[in-house]
Structures are given as C-alpha cells and as structure tokens.
C-alpha positions as CSV (number, residue, x, y, z in Angstrom):
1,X,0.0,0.0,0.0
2,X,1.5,3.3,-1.2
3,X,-0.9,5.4,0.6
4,X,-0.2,5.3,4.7
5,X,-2.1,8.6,4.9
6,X,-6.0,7.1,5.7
7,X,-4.4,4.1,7.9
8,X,-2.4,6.0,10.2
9,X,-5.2,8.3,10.7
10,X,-7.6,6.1,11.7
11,X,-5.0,4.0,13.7
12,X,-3.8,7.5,15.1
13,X,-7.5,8.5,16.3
14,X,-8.3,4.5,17.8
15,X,-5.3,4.7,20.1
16,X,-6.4,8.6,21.1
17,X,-9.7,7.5,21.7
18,X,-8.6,4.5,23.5
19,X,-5.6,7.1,25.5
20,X,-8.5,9.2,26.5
21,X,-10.1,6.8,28.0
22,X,-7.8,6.2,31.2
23,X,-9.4,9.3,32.9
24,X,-12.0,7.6,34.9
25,X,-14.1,10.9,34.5
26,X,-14.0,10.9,30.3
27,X,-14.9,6.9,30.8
28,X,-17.9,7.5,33.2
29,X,-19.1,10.5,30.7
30,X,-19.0,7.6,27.8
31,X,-20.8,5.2,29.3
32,X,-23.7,7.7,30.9
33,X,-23.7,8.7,26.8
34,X,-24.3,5.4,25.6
35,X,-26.6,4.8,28.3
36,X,-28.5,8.2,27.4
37,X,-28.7,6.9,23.5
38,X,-29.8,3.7,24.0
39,X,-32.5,4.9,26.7
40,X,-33.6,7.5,23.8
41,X,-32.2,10.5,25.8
42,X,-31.7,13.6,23.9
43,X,-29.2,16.3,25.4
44,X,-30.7,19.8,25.3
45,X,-27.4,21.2,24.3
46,X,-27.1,21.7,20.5
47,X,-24.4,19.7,18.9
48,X,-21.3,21.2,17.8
49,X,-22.3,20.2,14.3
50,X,-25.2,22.4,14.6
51,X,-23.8,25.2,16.4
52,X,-21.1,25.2,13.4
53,X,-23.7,25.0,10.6
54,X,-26.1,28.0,12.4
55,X,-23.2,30.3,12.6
56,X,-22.0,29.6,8.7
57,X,-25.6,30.2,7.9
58,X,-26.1,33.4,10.1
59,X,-22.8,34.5,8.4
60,X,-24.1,33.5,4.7
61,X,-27.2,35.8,5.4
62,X,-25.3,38.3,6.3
63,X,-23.1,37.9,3.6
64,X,-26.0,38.2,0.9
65,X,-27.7,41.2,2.9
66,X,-24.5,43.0,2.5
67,X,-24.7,42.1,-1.0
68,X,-27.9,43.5,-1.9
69,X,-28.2,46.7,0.3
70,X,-24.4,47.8,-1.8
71,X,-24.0,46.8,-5.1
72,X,-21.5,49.5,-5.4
73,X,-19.5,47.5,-3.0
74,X,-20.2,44.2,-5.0
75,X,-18.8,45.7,-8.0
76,X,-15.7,47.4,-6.6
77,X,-14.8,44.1,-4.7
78,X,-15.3,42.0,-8.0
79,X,-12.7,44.8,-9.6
80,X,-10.4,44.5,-7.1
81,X,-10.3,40.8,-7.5
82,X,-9.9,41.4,-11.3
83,X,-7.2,43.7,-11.2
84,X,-5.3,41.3,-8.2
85,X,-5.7,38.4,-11.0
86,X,-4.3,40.1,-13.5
87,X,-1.4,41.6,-12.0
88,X,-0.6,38.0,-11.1
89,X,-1.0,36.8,-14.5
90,X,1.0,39.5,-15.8
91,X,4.3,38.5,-13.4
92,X,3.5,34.7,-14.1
93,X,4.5,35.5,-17.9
C-alpha cells in the first residue's frame, strides 16, 4: 500500500480515543452517553455540528444582505479581485 495517509489516521485516532479513555471521568461520561442513546435520551445542548452550521448560515445571510443593500460594494470588490488576477498573471508571464 503506497498510501499510509487514511491508515495512520484512523489508527492514530483509535489509540487517542482509546488514551483518552484512562481518565476515569471521560470513561464515566462515555458510558452515561451510551446509556442516554440507548434509553432515547436527547441532550438539550445543541451539537457542535449544529452550532457550526447556524453560525455559517447566520454568516451567509449576512453575507448576501451585505450584498444586496451595496451593489456599489459588490462591483468594486469583483474589480479589485480582477485587477489582483491580472497583475498576477502578468508577473507569471
């Protein structure tokens, strides 16, 4: 196998997950998870996955708000980008 990239990853995060659990604390949290799951226990904290997607949302909207209320803005921004590209296609030749 060429490639060691995908193994070692996945071997690196079995022995961290396995490392992390020596601390009796982090061990008594897994299990009382588990347990929570299986009973059909839902935690009223949002997950970090949804914490993360809200806050690229919230920052999208605002984004696209910002887009609309200055289309001056939008314009000079896309020159800006234009001239920045060209410059560096005139030094690349």
């Amino acid at each position: 196998m060429k490639n060691k990239l995908v193994p070692g990853i996945l071997v690196g995060a079995v022995v961290g997950g396995l490392a992390t659990l020596a601390d009796k604390s982090t061990r008594q949290s897994v299990q009382q998870s588990f347990k929570d799951l299986k009973e059909g226990k839902r935690s009223s904290q949002p997950s970090v996955f949804t914490t993360i997607k809200d806050e690229v949302l919230y920052w999208k909207d605002t984004l696209e708000e910002i887009r609309r209320k200055n289309p001056d803005l939008e314009k000079q921004l896309k020159n800006a980008k234009d001239t920045l590209i060209d410059r560096k296609n005139n030094r690349l030749n």
